[in-house]
C-alpha distance (Angstrom), angle and dihedral (degrees) to the residues before:
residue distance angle dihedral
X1 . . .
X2 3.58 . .
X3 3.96 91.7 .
X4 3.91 86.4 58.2
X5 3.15 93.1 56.9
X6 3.88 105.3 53.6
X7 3.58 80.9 45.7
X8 3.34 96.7 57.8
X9 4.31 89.2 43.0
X10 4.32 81.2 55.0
X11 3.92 93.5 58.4
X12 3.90 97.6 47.3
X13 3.88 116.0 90.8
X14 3.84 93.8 -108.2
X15 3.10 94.6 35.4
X16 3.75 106.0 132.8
X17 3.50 90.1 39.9
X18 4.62 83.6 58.5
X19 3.77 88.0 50.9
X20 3.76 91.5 53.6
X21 3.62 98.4 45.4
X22 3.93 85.1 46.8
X23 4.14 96.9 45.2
X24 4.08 78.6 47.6
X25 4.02 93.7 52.7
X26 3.84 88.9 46.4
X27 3.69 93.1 51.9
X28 4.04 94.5 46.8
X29 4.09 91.1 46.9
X30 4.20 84.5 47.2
X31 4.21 83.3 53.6
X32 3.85 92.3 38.7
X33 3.63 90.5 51.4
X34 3.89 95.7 52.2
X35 3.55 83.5 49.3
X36 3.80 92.2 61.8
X37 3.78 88.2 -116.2
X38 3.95 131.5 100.6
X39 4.04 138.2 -140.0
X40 3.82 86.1 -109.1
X41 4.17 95.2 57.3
X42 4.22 84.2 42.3
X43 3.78 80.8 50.4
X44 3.09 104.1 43.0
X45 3.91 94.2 48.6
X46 3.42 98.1 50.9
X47 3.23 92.0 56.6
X48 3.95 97.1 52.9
X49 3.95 82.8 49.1
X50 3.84 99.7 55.0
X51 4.00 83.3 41.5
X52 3.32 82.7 57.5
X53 3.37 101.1 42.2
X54 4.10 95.0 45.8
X55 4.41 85.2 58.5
X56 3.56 86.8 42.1
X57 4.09 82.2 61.5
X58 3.56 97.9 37.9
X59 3.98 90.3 50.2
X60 3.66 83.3 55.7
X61 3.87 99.8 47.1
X62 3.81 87.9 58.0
X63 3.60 98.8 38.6
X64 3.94 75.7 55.9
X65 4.19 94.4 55.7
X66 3.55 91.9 38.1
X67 4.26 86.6 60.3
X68 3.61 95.3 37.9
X69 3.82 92.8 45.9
X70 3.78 89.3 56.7
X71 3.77 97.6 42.4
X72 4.19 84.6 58.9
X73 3.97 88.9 43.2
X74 3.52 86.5 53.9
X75 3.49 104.8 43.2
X76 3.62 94.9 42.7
X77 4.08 93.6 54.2
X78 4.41 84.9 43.4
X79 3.54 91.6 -126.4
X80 4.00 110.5 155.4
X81 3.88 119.9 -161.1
X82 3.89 111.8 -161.2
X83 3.62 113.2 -121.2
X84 3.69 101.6 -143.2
């Protein structure tokens, strides 16, 4: 079974480039695993991190309207705040 499928990889158009990424994923799960860690806990955690990441970017998107909603209030009422 395992033959067919890097045969199967070899006829596809990228191919070559599939086997590579695969050899690749083999040899980072061999390093995880020496590690005492797996694919699925490096998985797994970069997943929580770009979740992370993506709120951490939303958060500042409406931090971002919130400030540009109150510069226009501002402005349009002529109020002036000194900046000392």
């Amino acid at each position: 079974m395992k033959r067919s499928i890097w045969r199967k990889l070899a006829t596809l158009k990228s191919g070559e480039r599939m086997i590579a990424n695969v050899k690749k994923l083999i040899e980072l799960a061999q390093d995880l695993d020496r590690m005492g860690s797996s694919l699925r806990e490096l998985s797994s955690n970069i997943r929580r991190l770009s979740i992370r990441a993506m709120n951490l970017k939303l958060l500042s998107r409406q931090k971002s309207r919130i400030a540009s909603r109150y510069l226009l209030f501002t402005s349009r009422r002529d109020w002036s705040f000194p900046l000392s």
